[in-house]
Backbone as CSV, one residue per row, in Angstrom:
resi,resn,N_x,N_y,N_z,CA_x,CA_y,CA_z,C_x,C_y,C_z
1,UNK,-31.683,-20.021,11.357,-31.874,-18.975,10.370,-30.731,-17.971,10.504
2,UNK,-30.283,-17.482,9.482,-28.881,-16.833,9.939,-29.174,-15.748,9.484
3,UNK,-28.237,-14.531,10.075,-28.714,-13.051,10.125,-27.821,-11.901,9.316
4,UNK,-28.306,-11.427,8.416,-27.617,-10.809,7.473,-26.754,-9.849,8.080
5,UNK,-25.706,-9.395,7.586,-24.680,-8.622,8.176,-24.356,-7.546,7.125
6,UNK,-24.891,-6.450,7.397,-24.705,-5.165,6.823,-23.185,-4.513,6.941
7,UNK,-22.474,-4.803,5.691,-21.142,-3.702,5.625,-21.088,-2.033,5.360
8,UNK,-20.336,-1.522,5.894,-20.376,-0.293,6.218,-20.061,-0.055,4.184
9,UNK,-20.082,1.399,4.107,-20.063,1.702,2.834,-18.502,1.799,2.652
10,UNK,-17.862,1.524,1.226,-16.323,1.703,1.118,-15.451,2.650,2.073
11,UNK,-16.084,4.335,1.536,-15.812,5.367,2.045,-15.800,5.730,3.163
12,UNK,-16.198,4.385,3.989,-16.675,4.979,5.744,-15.439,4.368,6.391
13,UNK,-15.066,3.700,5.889,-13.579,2.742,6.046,-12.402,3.364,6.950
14,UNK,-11.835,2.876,7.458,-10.305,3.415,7.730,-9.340,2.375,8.599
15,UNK,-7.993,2.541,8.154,-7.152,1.458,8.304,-6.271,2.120,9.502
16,UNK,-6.016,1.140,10.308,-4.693,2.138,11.578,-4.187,1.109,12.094
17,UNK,-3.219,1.249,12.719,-2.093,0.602,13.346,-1.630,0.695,14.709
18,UNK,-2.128,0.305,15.777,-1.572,0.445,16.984,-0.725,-0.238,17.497
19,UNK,-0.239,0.076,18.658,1.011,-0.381,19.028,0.939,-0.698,20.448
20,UNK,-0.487,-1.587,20.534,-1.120,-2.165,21.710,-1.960,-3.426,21.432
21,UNK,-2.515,-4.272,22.054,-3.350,-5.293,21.753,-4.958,-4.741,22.005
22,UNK,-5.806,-4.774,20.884,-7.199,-4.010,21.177,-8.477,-5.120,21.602
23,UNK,-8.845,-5.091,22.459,-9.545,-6.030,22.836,-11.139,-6.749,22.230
24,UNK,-11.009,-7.824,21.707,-11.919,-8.752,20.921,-13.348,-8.001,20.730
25,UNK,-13.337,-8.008,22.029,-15.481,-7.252,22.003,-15.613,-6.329,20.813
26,UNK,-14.085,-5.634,20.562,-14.951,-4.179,20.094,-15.329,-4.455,18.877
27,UNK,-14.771,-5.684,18.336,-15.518,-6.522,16.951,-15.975,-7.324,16.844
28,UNK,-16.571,-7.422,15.862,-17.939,-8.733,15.496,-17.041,-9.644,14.795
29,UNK,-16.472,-10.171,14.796,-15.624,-11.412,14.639,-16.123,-12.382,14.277
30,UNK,-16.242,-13.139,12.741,-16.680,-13.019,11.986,-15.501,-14.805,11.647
31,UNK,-14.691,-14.515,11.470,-13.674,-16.105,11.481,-12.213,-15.113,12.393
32,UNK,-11.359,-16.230,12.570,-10.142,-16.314,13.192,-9.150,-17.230,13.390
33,UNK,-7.811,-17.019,13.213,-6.872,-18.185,13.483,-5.619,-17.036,14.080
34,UNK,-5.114,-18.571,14.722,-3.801,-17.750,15.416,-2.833,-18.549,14.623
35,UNK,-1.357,-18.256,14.687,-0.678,-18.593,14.214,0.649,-18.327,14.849
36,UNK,1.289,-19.535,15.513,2.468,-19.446,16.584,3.944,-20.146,15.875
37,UNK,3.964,-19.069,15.835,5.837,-19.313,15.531,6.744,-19.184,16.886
38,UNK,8.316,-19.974,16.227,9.531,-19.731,17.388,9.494,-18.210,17.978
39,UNK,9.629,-17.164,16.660,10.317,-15.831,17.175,8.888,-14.912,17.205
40,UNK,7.465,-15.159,16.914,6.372,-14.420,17.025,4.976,-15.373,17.095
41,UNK,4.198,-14.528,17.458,2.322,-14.542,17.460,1.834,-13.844,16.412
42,UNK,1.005,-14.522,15.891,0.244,-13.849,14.778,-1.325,-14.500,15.147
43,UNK,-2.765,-13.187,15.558,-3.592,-13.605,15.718,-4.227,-12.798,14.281
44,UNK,-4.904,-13.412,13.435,-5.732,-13.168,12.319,-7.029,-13.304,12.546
45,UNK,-8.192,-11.679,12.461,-9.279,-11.801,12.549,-10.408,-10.993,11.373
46,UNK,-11.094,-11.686,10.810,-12.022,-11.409,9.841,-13.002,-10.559,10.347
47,UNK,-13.281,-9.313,10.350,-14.902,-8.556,11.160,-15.590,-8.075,9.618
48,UNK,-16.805,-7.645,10.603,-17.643,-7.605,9.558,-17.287,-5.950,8.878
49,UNK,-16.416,-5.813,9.298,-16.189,-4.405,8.794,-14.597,-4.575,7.460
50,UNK,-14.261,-5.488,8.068,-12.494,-5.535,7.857,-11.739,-6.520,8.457
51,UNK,-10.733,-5.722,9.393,-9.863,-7.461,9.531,-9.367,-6.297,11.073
52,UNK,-8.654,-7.365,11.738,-8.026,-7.181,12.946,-6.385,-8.099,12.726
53,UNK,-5.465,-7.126,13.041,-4.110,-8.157,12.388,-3.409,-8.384,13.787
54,UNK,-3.268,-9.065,14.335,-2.050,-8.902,15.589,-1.004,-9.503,15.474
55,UNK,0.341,-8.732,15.910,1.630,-9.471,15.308,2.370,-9.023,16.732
56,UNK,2.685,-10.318,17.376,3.591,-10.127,18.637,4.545,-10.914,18.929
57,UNK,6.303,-10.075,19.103,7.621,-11.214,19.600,7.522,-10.462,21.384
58,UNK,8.585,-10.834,21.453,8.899,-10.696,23.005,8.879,-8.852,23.019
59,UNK,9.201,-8.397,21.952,9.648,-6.906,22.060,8.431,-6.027,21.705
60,UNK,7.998,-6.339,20.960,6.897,-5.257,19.973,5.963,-6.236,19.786
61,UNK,4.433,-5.172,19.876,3.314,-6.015,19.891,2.531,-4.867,18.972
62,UNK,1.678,-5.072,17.713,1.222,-4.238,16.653,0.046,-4.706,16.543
63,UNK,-0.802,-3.943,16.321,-2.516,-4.533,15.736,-2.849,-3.372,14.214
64,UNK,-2.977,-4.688,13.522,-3.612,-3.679,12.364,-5.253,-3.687,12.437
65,UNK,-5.516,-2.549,11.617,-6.988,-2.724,11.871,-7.766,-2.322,10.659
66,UNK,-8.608,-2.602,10.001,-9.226,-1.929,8.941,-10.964,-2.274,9.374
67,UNK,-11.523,-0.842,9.625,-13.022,-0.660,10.271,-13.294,0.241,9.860
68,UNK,-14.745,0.464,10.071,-15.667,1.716,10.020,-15.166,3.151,10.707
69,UNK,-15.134,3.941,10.083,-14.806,5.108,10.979,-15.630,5.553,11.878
70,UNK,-16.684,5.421,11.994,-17.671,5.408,12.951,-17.663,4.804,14.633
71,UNK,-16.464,3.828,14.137,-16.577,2.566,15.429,-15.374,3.264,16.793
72,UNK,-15.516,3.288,17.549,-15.431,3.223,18.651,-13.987,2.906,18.927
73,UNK,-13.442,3.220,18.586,-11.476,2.807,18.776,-10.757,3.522,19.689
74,UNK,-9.690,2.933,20.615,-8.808,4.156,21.451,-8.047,4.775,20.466
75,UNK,-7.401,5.657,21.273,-6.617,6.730,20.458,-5.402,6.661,21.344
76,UNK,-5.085,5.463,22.354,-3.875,5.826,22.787,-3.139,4.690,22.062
77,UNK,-2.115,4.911,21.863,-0.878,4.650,21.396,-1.252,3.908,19.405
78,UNK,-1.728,4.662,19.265,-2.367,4.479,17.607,-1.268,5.174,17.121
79,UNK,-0.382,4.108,15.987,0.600,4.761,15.426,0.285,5.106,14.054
80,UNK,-0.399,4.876,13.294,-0.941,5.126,11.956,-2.299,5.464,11.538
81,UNK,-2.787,6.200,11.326,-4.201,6.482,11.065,-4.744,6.736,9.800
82,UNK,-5.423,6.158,8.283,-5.934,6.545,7.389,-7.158,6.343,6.714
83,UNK,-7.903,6.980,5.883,-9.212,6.769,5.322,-8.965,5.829,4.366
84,UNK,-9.304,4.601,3.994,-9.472,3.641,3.224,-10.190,4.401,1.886
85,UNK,-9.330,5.249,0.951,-9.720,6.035,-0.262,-8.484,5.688,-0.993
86,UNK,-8.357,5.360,-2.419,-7.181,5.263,-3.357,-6.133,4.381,-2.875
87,UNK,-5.160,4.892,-3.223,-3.943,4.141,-2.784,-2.715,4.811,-1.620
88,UNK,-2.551,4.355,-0.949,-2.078,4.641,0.195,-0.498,3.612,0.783
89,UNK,0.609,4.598,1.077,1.493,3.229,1.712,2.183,4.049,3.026
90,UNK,2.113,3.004,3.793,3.026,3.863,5.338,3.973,2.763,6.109
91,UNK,5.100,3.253,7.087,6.153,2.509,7.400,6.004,3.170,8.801
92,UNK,6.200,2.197,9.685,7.058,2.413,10.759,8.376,2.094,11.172
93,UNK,9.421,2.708,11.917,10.511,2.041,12.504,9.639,1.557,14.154
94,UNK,10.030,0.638,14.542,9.532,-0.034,15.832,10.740,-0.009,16.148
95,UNK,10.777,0.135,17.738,12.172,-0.615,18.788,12.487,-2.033,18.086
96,UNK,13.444,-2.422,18.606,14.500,-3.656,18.129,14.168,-4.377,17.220
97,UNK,14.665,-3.286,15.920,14.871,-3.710,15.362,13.607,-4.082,14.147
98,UNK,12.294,-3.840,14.671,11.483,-4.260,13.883,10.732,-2.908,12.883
99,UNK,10.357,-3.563,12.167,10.018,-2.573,11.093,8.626,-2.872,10.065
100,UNK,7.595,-2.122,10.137,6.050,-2.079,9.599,6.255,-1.420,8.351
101,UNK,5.699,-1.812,7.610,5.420,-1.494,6.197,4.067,-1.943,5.643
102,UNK,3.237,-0.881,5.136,1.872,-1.191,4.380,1.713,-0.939,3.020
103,UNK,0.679,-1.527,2.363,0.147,-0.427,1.318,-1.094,-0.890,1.212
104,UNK,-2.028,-0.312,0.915,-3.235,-0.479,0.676,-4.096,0.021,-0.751
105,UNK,-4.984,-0.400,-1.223,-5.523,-0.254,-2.656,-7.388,-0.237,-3.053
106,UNK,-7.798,0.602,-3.184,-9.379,1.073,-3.201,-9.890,0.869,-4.259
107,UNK,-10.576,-0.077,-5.220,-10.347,-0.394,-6.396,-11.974,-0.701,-6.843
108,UNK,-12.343,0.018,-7.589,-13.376,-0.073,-8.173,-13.830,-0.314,-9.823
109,UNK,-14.532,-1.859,-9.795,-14.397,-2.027,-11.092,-15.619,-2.147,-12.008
110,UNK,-15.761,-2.646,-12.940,-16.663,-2.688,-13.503,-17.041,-4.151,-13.318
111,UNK,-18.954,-4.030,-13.608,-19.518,-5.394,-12.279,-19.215,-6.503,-13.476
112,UNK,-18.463,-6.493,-14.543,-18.291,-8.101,-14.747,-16.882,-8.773,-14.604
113,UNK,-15.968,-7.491,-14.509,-14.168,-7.613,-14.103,-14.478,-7.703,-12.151
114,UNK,-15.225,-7.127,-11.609,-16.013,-7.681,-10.228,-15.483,-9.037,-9.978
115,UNK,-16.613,-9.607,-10.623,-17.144,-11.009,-10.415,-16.172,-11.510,-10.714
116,UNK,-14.933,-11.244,-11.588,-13.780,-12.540,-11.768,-12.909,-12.280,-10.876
117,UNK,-12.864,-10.761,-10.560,-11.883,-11.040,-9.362,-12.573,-11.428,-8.096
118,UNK,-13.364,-11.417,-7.971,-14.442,-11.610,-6.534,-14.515,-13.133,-6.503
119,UNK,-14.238,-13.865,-7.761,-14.432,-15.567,-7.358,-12.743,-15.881,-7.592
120,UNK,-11.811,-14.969,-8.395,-10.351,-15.380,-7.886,-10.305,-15.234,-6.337
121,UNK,-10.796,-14.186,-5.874,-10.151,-14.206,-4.040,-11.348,-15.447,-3.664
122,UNK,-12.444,-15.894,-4.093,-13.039,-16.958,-3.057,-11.745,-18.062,-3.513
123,UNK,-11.517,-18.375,-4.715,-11.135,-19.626,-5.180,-9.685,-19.946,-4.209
124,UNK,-8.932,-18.637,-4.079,-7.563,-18.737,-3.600,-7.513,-18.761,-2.168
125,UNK,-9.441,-17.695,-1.728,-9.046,-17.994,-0.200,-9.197,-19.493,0.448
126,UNK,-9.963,-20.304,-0.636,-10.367,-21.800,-0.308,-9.566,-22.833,0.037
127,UNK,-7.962,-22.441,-0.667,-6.965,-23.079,-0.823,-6.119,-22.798,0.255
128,UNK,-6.107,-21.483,0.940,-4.741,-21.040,2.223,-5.074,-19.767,2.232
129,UNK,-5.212,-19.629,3.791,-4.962,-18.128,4.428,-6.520,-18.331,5.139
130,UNK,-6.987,-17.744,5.649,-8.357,-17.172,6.601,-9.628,-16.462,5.438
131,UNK,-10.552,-17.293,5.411,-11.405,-16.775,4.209,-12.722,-16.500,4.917
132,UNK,-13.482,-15.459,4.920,-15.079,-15.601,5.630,-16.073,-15.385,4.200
133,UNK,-16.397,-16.167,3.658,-18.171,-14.999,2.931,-18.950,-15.127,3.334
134,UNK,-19.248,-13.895,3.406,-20.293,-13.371,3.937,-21.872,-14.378,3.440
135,UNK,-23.338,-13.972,4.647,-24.342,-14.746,3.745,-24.904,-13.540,2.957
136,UNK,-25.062,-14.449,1.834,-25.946,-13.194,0.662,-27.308,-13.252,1.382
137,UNK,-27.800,-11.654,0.753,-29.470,-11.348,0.805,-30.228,-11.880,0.609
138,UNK,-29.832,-12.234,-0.964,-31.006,-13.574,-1.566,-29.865,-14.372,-1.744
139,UNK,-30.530,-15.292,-2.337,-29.460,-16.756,-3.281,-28.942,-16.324,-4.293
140,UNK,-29.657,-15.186,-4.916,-28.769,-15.015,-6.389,-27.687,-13.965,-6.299
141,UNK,-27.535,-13.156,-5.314,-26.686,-12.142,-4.901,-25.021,-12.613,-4.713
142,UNK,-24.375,-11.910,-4.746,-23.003,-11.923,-4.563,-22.657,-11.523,-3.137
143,UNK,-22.235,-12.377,-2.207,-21.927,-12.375,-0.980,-20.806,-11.453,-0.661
144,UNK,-20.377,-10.602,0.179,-18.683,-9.886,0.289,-17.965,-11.276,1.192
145,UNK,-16.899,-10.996,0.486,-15.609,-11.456,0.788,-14.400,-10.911,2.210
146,UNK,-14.081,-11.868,3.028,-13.080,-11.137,3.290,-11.706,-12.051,3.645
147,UNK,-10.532,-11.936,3.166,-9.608,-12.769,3.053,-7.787,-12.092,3.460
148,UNK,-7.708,-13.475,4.249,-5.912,-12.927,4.616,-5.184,-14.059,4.417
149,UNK,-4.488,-14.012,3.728,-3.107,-14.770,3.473,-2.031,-14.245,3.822
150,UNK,-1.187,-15.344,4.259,0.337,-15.121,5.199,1.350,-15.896,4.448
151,UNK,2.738,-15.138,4.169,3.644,-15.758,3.723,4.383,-15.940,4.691
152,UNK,5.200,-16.587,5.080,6.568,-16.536,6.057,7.160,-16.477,5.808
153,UNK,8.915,-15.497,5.482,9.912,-16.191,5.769,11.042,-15.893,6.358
154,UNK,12.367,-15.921,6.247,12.990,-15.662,7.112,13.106,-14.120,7.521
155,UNK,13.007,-14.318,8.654,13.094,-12.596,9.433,11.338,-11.383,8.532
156,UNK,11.418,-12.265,8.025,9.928,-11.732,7.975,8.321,-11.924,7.648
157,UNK,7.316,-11.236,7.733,6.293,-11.958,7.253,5.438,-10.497,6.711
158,UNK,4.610,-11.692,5.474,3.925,-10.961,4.520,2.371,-11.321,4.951
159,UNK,1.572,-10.118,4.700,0.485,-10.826,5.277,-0.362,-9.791,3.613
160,UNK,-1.406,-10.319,3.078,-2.638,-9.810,2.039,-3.243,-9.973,2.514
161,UNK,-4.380,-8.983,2.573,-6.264,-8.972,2.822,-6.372,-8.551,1.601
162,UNK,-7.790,-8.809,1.265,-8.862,-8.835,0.364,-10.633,-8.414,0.944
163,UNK,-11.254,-7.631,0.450,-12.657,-7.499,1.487,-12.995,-7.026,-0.034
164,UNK,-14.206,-7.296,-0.234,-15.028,-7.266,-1.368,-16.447,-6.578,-0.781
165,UNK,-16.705,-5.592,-1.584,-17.921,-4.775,-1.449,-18.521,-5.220,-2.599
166,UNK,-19.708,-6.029,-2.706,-20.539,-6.132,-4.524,-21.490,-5.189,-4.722
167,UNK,-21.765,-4.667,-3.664,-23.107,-3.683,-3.864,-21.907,-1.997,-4.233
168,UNK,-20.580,-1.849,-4.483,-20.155,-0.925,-4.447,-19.179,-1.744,-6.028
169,UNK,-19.034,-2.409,-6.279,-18.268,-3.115,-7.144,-16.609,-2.880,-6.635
170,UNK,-16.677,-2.961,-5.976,-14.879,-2.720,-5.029,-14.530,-3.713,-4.068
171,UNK,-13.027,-3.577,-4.735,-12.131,-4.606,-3.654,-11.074,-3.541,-2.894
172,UNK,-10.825,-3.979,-1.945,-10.045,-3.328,-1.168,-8.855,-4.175,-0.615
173,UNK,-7.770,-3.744,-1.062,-6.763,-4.726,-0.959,-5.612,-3.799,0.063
174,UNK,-4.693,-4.941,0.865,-3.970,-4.268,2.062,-2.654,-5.500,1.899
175,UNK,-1.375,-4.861,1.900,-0.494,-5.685,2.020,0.436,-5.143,2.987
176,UNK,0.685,-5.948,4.050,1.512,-5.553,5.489,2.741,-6.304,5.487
177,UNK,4.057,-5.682,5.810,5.081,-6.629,5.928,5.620,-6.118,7.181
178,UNK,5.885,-7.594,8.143,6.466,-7.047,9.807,7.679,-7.619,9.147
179,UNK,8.923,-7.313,9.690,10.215,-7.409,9.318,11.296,-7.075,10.388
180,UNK,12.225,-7.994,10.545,13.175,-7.846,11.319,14.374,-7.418,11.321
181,UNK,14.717,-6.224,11.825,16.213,-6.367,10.605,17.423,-6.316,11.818
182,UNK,18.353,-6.827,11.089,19.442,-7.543,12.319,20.379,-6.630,12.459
């Protein structure tokens, strides 16, 4: 019998960026894949809140994070901190050479433009990238979504999330680029 998983409300949200590896427990982890390249690590994790991003070369090691503000996070070496409200974009310079770039998007629609984008992100997460849905309440309900796709390419990588609230009619969209520059 499987056990429903209550998402926090849009507004309780918040996205940050550390510049440490944060350790598994403190989320409910939900799906995951790693992803090993020549020049980096990329661990990708789905929670029931949001996502956990980890991106590590020999030099610089970054965790993105998008959770509840409520939850329990360190505060040491947190390089970015924001409330998951509207639209939002932030950059870091990192040592050698590397370089963080976000933007993020709070998007609330109307519940039948919802549902087409809510079955474009199932349809696309089905095809490539890390997809979890959630179990619905009943059978006839609309499950939340949560989805990351990764581009690669040279000297850099693109990563999209997607997390779907239906009981709020909102998607929340996050696009991260780690980048190398020579």
């Amino acid at each position: 019998m499987g056990v429903d998983i209550v998402r926090p409300r849009v507004g309780d949200l918040i996205f940050q960026l550390y510049g440490r590896p944060l350790h598994p427990e403190l989320f409910d982890i939900l799906a995951w894949r790693k992803v090993q390249r020549e020049d980096y690590e990329l661990t990708l994790r789905i929670t029931r809140t949001g996502h956990v991003i980890t991106w590590e070369n020999a030099d610089v090691l970054l965790t993105e994070v998008a959770a509840a503000a409520d939850q329990e996070l360190p505060e040491k070496r947190r390089l970015l901190s924001y409330r998951l409200r509207g639209e939002h974009s932030g950059a870091l310079l990192c040592a050698h050479g590397i370089t963080y770039h976000t933007t993020f998007q709070v998007e609330t629609l109307a519940p039948e433009i919802f549902l087409q984008v809510h079955d474009e992100i199932l349809l696309d997460g089905e095809k490539r990238g890390l997809l979890h849905n959630f179990q619905p309440h009943h059978r006839l309900s609309v499950a939340p979504l949560g989805m990351i796709a990764v581009e690669s390419r040279s000297s850099c990588l693109f990563l999209s999330t997607f997390h779907t609230f239906p009981a709020e009619y909102t998607v929340v969209k996050s696009q991260s680029l780690f980048e190398k520059i020579a």
